[in-house]
N, C-alpha and C positions, 0 to 999 in steps of 0.2 A: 594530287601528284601530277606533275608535266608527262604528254606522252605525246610521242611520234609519229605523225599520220602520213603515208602515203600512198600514192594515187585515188585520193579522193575528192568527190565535191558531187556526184549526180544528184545527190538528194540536195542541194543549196541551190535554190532558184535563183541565183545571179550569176552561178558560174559558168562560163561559157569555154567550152575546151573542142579542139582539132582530135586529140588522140583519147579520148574518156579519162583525162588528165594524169596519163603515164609520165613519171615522176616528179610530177607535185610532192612537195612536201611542207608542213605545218606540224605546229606545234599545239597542242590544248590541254587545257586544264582539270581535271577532273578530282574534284575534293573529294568522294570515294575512292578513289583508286588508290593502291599504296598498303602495306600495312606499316607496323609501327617500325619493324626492322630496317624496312625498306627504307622507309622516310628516315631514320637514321644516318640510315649509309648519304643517303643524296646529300643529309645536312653535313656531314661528313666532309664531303668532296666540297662544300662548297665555304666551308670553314678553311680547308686546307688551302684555295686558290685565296682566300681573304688574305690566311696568312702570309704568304710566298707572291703578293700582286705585284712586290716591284721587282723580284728577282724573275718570275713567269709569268709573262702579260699573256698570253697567247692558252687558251682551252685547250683541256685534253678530251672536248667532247664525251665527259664521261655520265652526261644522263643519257646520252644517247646509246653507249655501250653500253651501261647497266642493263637499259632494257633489253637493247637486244642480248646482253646474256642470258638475261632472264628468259624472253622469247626462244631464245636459237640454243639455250643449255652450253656455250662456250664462257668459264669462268676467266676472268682477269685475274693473273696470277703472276707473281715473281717467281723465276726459276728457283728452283730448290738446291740447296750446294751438293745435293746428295746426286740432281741432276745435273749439273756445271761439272763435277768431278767424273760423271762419263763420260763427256767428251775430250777429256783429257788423252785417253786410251783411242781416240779416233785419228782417224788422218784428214787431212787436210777436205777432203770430197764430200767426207760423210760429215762431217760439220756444217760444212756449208747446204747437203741436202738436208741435214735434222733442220736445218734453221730456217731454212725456208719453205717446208712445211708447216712447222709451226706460224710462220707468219701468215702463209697462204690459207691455213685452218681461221686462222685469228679472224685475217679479213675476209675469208667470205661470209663468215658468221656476223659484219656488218654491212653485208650488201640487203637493200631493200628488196620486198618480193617481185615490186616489176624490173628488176634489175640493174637498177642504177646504187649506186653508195652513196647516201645522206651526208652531210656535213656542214661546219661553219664557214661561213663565208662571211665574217664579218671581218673588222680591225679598225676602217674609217668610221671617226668619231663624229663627223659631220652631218649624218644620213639619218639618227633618230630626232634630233633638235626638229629638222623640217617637219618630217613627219608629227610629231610633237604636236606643233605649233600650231601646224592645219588641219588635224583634228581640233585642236581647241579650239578655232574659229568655226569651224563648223558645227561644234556640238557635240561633238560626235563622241571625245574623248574616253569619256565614260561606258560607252557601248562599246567601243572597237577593242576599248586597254582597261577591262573592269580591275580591280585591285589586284589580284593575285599577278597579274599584266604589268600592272603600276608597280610593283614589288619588285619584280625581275629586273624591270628597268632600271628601279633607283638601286638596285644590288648593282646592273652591270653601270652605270656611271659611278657611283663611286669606287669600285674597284678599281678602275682607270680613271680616277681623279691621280694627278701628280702629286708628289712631295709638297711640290712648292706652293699645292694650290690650284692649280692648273689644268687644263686636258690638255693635248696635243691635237695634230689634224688625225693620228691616229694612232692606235693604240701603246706604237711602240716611240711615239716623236715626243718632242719637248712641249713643256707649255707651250700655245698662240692665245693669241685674240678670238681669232676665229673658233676651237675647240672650245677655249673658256667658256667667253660670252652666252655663248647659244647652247650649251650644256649648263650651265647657271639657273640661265632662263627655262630648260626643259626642265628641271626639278623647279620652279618655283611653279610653273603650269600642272605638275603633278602634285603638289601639293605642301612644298616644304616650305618650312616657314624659313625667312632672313639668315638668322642663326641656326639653325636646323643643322640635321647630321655630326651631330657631334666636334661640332665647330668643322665642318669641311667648305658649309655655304660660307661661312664669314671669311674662312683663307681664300676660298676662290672669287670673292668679292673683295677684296684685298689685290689679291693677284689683277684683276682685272683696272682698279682704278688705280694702282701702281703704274700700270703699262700706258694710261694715258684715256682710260675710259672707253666705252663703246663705238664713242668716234675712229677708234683707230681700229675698226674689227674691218676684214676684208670686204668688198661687194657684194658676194654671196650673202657673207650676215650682213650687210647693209640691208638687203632685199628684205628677207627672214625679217629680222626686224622693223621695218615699214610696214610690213605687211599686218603686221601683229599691234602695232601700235604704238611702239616705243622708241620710235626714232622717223624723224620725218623724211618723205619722199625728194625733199628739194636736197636732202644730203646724198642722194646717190646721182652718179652720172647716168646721162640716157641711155633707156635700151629701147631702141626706136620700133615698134612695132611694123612702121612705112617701111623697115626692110624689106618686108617681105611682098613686098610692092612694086619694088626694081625688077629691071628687067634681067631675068635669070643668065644672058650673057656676060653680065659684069662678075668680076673677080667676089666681090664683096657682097652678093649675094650670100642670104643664108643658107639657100638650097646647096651650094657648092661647098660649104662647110662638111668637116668631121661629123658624123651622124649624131656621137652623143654631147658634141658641143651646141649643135643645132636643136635640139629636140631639147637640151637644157635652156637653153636663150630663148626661144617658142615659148612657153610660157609664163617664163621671166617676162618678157616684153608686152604679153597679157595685162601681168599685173599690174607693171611699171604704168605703161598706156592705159589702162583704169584709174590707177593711182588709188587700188582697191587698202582700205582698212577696214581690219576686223572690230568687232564691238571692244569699247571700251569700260574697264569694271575696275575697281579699286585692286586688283593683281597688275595691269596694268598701269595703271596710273603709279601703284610704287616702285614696278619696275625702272619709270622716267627718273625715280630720285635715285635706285640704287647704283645705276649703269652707268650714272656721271658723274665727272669732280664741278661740273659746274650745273647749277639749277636748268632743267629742260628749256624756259624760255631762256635761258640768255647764251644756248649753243650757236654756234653760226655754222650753219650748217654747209652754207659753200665750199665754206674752208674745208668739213667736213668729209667732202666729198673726192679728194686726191686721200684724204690720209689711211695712213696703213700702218700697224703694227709693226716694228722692225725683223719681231720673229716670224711673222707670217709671209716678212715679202719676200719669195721665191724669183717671183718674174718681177720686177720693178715696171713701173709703166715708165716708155719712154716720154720724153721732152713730145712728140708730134702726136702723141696718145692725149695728153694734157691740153695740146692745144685745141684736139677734136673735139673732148668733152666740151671744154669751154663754150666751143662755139656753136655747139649745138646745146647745149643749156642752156646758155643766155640767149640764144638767137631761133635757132628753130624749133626748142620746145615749147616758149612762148607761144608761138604762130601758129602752130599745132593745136596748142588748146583752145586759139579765138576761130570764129565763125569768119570767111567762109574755109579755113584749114581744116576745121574743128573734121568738115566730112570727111578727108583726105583718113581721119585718125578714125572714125568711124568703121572706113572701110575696112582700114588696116586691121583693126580689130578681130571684125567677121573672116579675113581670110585667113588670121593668125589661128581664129578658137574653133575654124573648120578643119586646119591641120592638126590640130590637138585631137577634135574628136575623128582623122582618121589616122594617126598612132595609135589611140585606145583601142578602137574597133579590130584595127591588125594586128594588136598585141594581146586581143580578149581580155584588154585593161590592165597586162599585167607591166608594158612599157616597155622600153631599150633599159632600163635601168633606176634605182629609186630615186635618184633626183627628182626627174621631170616626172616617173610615175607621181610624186607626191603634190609635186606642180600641176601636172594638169588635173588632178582630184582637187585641185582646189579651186582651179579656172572652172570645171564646170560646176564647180558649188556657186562658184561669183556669179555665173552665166545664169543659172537659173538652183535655186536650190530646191527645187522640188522635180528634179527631172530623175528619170530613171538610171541615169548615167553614175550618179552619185552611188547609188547602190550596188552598181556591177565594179565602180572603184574601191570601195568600202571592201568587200567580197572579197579583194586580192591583197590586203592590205597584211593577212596571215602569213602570205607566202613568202612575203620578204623578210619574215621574222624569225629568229634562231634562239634557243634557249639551252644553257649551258651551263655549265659551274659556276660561271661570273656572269652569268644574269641574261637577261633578256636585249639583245639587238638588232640591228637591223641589217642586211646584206647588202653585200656589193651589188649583186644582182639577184633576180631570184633562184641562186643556187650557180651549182657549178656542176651538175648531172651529168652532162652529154662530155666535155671534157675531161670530168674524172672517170668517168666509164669508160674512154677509149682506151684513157694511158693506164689503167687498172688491165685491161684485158689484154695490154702490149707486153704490160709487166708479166703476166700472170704466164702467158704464151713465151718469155725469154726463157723461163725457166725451166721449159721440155717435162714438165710436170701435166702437160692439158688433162690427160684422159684423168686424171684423179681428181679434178675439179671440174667436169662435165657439167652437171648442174648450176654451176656457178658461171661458166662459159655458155650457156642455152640462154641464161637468164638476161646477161649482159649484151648478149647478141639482138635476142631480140628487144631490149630497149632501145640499143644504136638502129635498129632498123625503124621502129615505128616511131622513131624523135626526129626522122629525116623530114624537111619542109618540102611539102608534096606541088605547092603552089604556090604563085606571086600571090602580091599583096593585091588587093581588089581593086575591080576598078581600069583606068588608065594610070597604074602606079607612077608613072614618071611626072606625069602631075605635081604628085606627092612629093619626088622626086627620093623616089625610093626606086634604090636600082631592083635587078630579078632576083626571087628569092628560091625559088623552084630548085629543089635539086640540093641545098645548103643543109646544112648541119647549125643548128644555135649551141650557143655555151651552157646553154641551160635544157631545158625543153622545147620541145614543139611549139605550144602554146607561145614562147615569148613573141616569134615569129621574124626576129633578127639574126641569120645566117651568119657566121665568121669565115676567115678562108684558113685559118691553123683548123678552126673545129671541124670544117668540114674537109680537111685534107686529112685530118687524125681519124675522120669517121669514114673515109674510105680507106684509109691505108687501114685499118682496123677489120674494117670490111672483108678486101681482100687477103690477109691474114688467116681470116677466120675462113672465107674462100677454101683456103687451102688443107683443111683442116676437115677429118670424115665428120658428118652431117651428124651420126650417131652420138659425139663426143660433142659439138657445138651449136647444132641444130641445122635450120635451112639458111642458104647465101643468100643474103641478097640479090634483087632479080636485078638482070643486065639495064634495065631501062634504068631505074633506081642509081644504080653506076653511070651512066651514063648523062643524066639529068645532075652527076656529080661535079660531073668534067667540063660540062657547060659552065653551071654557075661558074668553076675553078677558073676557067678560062677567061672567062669575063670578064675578072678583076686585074688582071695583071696591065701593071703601066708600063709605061713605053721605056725607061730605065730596067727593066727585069724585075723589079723588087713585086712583092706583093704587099698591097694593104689590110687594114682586119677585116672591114665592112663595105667596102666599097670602092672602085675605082678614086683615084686623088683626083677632086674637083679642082683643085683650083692651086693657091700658091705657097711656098714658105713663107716669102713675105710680109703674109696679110697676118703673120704672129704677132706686127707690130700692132698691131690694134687689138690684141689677146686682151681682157680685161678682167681677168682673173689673176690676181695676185697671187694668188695660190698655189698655181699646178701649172705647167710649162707643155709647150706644143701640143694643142690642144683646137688649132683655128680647121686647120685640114688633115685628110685621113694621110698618114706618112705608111711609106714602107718598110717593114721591119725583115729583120735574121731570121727572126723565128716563123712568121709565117713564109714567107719564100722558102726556107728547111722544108718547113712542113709540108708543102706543096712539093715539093722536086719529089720527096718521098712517096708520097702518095701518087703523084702521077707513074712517078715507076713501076710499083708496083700491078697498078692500071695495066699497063700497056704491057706486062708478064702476062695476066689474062685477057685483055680483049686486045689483042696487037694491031686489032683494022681498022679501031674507031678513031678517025681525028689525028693519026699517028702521026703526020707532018707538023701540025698544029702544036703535038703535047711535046714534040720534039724540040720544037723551034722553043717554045716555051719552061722546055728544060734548061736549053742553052741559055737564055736570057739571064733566067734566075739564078743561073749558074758565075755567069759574070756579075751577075748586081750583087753577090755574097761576096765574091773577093774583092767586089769596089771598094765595098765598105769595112772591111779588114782594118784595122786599128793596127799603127805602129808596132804595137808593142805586140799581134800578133791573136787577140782579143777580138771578140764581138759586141758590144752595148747589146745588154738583154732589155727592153722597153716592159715584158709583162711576169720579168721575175728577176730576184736578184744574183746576180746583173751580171756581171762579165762571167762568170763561170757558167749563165744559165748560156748568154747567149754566143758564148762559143760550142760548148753542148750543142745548141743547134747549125751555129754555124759548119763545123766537124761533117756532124749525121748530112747537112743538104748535100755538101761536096762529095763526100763517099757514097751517097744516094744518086749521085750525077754521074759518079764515074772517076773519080778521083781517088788516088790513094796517097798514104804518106813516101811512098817513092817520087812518085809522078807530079806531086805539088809540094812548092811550098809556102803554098799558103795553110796545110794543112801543117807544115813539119813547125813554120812559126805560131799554131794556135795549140802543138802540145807543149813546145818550148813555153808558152804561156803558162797553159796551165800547171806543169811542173815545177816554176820557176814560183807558184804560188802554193806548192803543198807543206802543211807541218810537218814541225817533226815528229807529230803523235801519230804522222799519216794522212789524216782529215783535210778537207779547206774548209775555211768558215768566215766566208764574202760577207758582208754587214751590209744592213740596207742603206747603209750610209754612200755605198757606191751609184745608186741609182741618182739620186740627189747632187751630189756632188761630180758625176762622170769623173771620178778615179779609184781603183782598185781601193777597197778601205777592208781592212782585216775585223771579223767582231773583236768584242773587247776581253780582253787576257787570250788572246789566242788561241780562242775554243773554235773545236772542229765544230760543222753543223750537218744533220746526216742526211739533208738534200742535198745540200752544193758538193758534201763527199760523193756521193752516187753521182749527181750532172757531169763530175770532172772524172770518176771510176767509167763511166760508158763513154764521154766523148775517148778518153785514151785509148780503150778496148775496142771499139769501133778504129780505130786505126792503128789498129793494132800494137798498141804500145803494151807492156806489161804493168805492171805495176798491183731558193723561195717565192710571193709575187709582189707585184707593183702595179702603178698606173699612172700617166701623168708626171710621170719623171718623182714626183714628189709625196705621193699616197700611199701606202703600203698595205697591202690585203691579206687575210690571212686564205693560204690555201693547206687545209686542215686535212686534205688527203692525201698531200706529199708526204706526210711523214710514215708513210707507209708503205706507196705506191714506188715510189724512187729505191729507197734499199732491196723493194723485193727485188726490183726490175736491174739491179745493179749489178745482186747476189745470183741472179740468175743469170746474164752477162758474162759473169766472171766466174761461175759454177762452166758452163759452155764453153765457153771462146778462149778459158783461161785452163785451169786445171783440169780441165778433160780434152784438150788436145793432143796428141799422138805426142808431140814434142813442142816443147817450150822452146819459144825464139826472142831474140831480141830487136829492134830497127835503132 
């Protein structure tokens, strides 16, 4: 039976951890554990998502509950009518306090014991193919993914296989090329035969050479495939590793790039500039017949090289995209590979796969995220396959892995701890219930306190050209060792919160230096526009998007400024400056105001916010609302606040609810789900932006990927029901604006 490990690894000599790996979490296997009940019920739940996979793509994380009801004695139960029928005899107050008790019981009973709450963080179907892949070239496959591993996985791909045949880019999108292709190929690497699964390999090889064959799969799986065998190197366009050899003042440097676009192209550019392939074996070799409508030797692989599936291409390459590749395909890749250029690429090399091995060493190999984690585990297998390195990457390869009803996947990133702990513990604190969940508040506190990044990256990091990390908050854990400016404005406003709060009920505050190593980093990041970025100051341009060469995913070249983190930031600095009023107060002032103007800059017509890391205009007026009334704004005094309820009302059902479809993120316009079903995040995001201004009354990435955040369905209603418990029917008198 699957079980749930966290904060472990002291005893695994490759793992190397900052905090003694407080909120880590993994999955493992253990063939004793279980009895026969047990293993019933899990077959159970996992029959049930088989049945229901096109109407609920999305887990209800329920091996993770079971256990812990098992562990923590909270049973999963449907209310009883005999219970529904007591609340009928209640009023309005006590309903909403039974109910949010019960949910506050529910979920503390899955919070982990160093204090953070576990969950999945999967949806992108992109992320295990690679992984996949580069175990199998390295060998490794069989060690890292023994069968019970191999099992979960071919459960969670074919549960999100399509109708048609097909995967999407994730779990809730249409067929692509790019899902197909490289989910094809991950179960024939695991072991399925041609026709295998019950005729789903033959639809999805159908599906695939319908569309035009593996020539038309995006750049990504261009890569993926080169790499593996089954598609030649001269069909991708250059990714020049001599980038990183320009001089760091130019626009087009990769240092100046978006962190996770850079640190993805790094050892992209490795391989490219290798022109590394993996060992060639009769799975190979039949993959070259299955993946084309025409015989491997007679592809032309130039042509190749611009084509794109039509369902995949999001961002189009322009006309001056086309003509770059050209000219550096036929002209300086040439030149590059003969002597005396040949050094120029030599070089490039060495300073490409010294910045690999110092991302792994600042990440304790766990990476900014699994792409380039799986990338550079494979760069240094290419580098040397006998170095130590290979086994401290191997070591984190668990962390990224989730196991659920529909099977075994891979994360966004390794987890979502530090972010779902903050806005669990905001929720938890709305609802004026604290002192009855002490315990649960102690625990969560101090997770946020010892997840805080105590120190830059090593070194002369701007070398690296990693900005300060000192003082930051990650989305995940310590260990990852990448800061955000939302996480860590949520982990001091969190903070201070908790500040407020007696010590007996939520433990000890945070110490002032800790806050203050807060406000640095905070401060750091903000650009000269007001807005704030996630990761770092904006290097460089909008511009340089035209040279984006990812088909796939949109604004993606440089780090941009968004709603939600500038929100998060104004809030958090206020709060700040409620307790320590002396530090930097001109500084966080000036930089209230900025942020304050760069959210109404960017105010949408119709009175809306574009949410960038959730969907989407409900999220990111939610945030937009909270920065201003955090600033100082109310719904008298602005109306930028009075046209973003107009918004939102002007979008609610008439069951009540809203229910934004991720189809808005994609397309940048409001799109309602389908049959006009509420969804009971974006009801809570649009229930507290209202109430925050006193009115009565999900996520993304990349414009075009969509993640699942498996804690909102919990986190958001409590923190709503609490909201509206306070601010709504328990005040003195009900008003209108």
């Amino acid at each position: 039976m699957w079980k749930l490990t966290t904060s472990k690894g002291e005893e695994e000599p490759w793992i190397k951890s900052l905090n003694k790996n407080v909120g880590r979490q993994f999955w493992e296997f253990d063939p004793n554990l279980g009895t026969p009940q047990q293993l019933s019920q899990i077959q159970f739940f996992r029959e049930e998502f088989h049945k229901n996979r096109f109407q609920s793509k999305h887990s209800s994380d329920l091996l993770m509950r079971y256990q812990f009801e098992r562990e923590n004695g909270c049973e999963m139960k449907i209310e009883s009518k005999e219970e529904e029928e007591k609340e009928e005899e209640m009023n309005s107050v006590e309903i909403v306090k039974r109910r949010l008790r019960k949910a506050l019981v529910f979920y503390s009973s899955i919070q982990a014991e160093d204090g953070h709450w576990p969950g999945d963080y999967g949806g992108p179907l992109f992320l295990l193919p690679g992984l996949v892949i580069g175990l199998y070239i390295m060998g490794a496959l069989g060690t890292i993914f023994p069968e019970e591993h191999q099992r979960e996985i071919r459960r969670y791909l074919y549960n999100h296989q399509n109708e048609d045949g097909g995967w999407g880019l994730h779990i809730e999108g249409r067929s692509v090329m790019f899902g197909t292709c490289l989910n094809y190929v991950t179960l024939r690497l695991l072991g399925e035969e041609m026709d295998g699964g019950d005729g789903a390999m033959t639809k999805a090889r159908k599906w695939i050479l319908d569309h035009g064959g593996a020539t038309h799969v995006p750049s990504w799986g261009k890569l993926w495939l080169s790499v593996l065998g089954v598609y030649d190197w001269s069909g991708n366009n250059p990714l020049l590793p001599e980038m990183w050899l320009l001089p760091d003042f130019l626009p087009i440097h990769p240092g100046r790039m978006w962190c996770h676009c850079r640190m993805v192209y790094l050892p992209m550019s490795y391989l490219y500039g290798k022109r590394f392939v993996g060992p060639t074996n009769s799975t190979v070799l039949s993959l070259r017949k299955e993946l084309y409508t025409l015989p491997y030797h007679q592809i032309d692989w130039d042509t190749s090289r611009n084509q794109c599936a039509k369902e995949d291409l999001y961002y189009p390459h322009p006309l001056v995209q086309d003509i770059l590749w050209a000219g550096l395909h036929k002209v300086a890749e040439p030149l590059l590979m003969r002597w005396p250029f040949s050094k120029l690429r030599n070089k490039a090399l060495t300073t490409v796969i010294q910045h690999i091995h110092y991302e792994d060493d600042n990440t304790n190999y766990i990476c900014i995220g699994p792409v380039n984690k799986v990338l550079n585990m494979l760069c240094c297998w290419v580098e040397d396959p006998r170095s130590m390195r290979n086994k401290l990457h191997l070591s984190r390869i668990k962390d990224y892995m989730w196991v659920a009803e529909d099977g075994m996947k891979m994360q966004g990133y390794n987890g979502s701890q530090l972010w779902d702990t903050t806005l669990a513990v905001q929720a938890i604190l709305a609802t004026k219930m604290s002192d009855e969940y002490s315990s649960t508040l102690k625990k969560a506190h101090d997770f946020i306190k010892i997840s805080q990044v105590r120190e830059n990256s090593t070194g002369n990091f701007g070398k690296w050209y990693r900005h300060i990390s000192k003082g930051g908050w990650p989305f995940s854990t310590r260990d990852n060792g990448w800061p955000v400016s939302d996480c860590t404005a949520e982990g001091l406003k969190t903070a201070m919160l908790l500040q407020q709060m007696p010590s007996h009920i939520v433990g000890e505050a945070i110490t002032a230096d800790q806050s203050y190593d807060a406000i640095n980093f905070i401060l750091s990041l903000q650009n000269s526009n007001g807005g704030f970025p996630s990761y770092e100051p904006t290097r460089s341009y909008a511009w340089l998007e035209v040279i984006n060469p990812a088909e796939t995913f949109g604004d993606i070249i440089i780090d941009y400024q968004y709603v939600e983190c500038s929100s998060a930031v104004i809030q958090g600095l206020r709060l700040f400056l409620e307790r320590y009023p002396n530090y930097r107060k001109k500084e966080i002032e000036a930089s209230i105001s900025k942020a304050l103007d760069f959210i109404e800059s960017i105010q949408l017509a119709d009175g809306s916010w574009y949410g960038s890391w959730g969907v989407c205009y409900t999220y990111g007026t939610w945030f937009g609302i909270k920065g201003l009334i955090a600033g100082g704004k109310n719904y008298q005094n602005s109306p930028t606040i009075r046209r973003a309820c107009d918004f939102l009302l002007s979008k609610q059902l008439d069951n009540g609810g809203w229910g934004e479809s991720y189809h808005s993120c994609q397309d940048k316009v409001y799109s309602q789900i389908e049959g006009n079903k509420s969804h009971v995040a974006n009801t809570a995001w649009a229930m507290m932006a209202l109430i925050e201004a006193g009115q009565e009354i999900i996520g993304v990435f990349n414009r075009n990927c969509m993640i699942s955040y498996s804690a909102y369905r919990n986190i958001f209603p409590i923190w709503a029901l609490g909201e509206y418990l306070n601010h709504v029917l328990l005040l003195p008198t009900s008003f209108n604006v």
